[in-house]
C-alpha positions as CSV (number, residue, x, y, z in Angstrom):
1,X,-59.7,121.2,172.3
2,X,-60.6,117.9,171.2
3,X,-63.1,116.8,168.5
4,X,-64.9,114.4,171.0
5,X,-67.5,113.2,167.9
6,X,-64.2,112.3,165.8
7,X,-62.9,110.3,168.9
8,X,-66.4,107.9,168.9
9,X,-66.8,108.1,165.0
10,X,-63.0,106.5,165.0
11,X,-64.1,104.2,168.1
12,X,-67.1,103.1,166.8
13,X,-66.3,102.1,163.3
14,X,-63.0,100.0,164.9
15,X,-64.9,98.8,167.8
16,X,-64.4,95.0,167.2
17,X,-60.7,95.4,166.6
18,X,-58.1,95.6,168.2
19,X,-57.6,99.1,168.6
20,X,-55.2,101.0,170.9
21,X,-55.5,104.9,172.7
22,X,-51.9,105.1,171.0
23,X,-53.0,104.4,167.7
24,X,-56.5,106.6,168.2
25,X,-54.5,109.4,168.8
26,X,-52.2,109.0,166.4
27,X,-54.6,108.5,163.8
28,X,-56.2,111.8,165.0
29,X,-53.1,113.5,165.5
30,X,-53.3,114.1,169.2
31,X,-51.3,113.5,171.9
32,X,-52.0,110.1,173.7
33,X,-52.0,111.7,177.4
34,X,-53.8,115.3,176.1
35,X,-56.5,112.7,174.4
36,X,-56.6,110.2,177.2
37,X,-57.4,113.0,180.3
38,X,-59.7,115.4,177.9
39,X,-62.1,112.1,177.2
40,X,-61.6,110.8,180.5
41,X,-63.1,113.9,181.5
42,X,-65.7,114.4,179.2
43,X,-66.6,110.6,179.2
44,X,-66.3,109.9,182.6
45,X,-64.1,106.9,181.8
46,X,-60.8,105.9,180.0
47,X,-61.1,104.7,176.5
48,X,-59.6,101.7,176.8
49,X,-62.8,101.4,179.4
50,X,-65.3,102.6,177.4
51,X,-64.1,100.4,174.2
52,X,-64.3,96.9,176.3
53,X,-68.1,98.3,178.0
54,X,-69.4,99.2,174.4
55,X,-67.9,95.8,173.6
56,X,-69.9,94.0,176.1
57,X,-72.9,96.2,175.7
58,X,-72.6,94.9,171.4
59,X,-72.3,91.4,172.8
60,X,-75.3,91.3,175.5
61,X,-77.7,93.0,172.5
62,X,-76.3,90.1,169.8
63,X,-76.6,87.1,172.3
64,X,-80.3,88.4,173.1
65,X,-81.1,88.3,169.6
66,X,-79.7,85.8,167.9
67,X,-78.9,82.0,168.5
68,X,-75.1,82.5,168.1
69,X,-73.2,80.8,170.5
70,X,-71.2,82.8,173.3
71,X,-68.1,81.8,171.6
72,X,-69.1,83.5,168.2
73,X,-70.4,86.7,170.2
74,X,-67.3,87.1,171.5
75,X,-65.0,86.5,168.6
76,X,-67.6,88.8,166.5
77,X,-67.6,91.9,169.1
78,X,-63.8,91.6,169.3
79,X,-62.6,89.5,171.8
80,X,-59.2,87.1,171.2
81,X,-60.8,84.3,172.8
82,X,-64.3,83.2,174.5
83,X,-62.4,82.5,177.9
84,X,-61.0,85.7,178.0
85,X,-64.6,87.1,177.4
86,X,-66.6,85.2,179.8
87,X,-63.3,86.2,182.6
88,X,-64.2,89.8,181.8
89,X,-68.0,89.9,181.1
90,X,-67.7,88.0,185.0
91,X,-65.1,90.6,186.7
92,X,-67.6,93.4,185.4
93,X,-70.7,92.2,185.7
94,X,-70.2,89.8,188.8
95,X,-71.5,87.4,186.5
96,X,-70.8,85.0,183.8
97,X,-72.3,85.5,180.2
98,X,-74.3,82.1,180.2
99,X,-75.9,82.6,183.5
100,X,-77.2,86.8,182.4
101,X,-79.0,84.5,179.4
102,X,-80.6,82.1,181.6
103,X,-81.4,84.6,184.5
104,X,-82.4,87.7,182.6
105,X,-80.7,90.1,185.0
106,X,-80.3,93.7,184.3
107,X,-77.1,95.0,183.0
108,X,-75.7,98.6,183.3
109,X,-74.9,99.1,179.2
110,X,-73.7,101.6,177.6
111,X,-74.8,102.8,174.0
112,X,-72.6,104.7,172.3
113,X,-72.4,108.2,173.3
114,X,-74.0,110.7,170.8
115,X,-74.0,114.9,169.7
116,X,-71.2,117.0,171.3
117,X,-70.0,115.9,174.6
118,X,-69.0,119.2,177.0
């Protein structure tokens, strides 16, 4: 049985970089398919999915309070470039990240996930 709380504690502190379900489970010495279905299942969503919505979520919550540019959020919450970013934040959200700031639209986010997951 997995250690779900070591899986998020590793996530967490590598969040912005560029981390990979191979090298999670290698650092946690599990098997990448054993750790990959057993969070799916108690997650409810891949990691490689819940890494790049806890990305966004850190994003949203630093371009709401601060004056950084979009560009700088998404170089700071770990993503290779600010097209790339504003491609993804639009394929998930259905919009882009300069429009959410001007519109105030509500988001689904997720925080990260706490206390033993069963």
């Amino acid at each position: 049985m997995i250690k779900l709380y070591k899986v998020i504690d590793y996530i967490e502190s590598n969040l912005f970089l560029d981390i990979s379900l191979n090298e999670i489970a290698k650092e946690l010495n599990y098997s990448k398919y054993y750790l990959s279905r057993e969070f799916n299942t108690k997650i409810g969503m891949s990691i490689p999915d819940y890494i790049i919505t806890r990305r966004f979520t850190e994003a949203i919550l630093h371009i709401k309070s601060t004056d950084d540019s979009i560009s700088d959020t998404a170089f700071k919450c770990g993503f290779n470039s600010s097209s790339y970013f504003i491609k993804k934040f639009k394929s998930k959200f259905g919009i882009t990240p300069k429009v959410y700031l001007k519109k105030n639209v509500y988001l689904n986010l997720l925080r990260r996930v706490q206390g033993s997951v069963k």
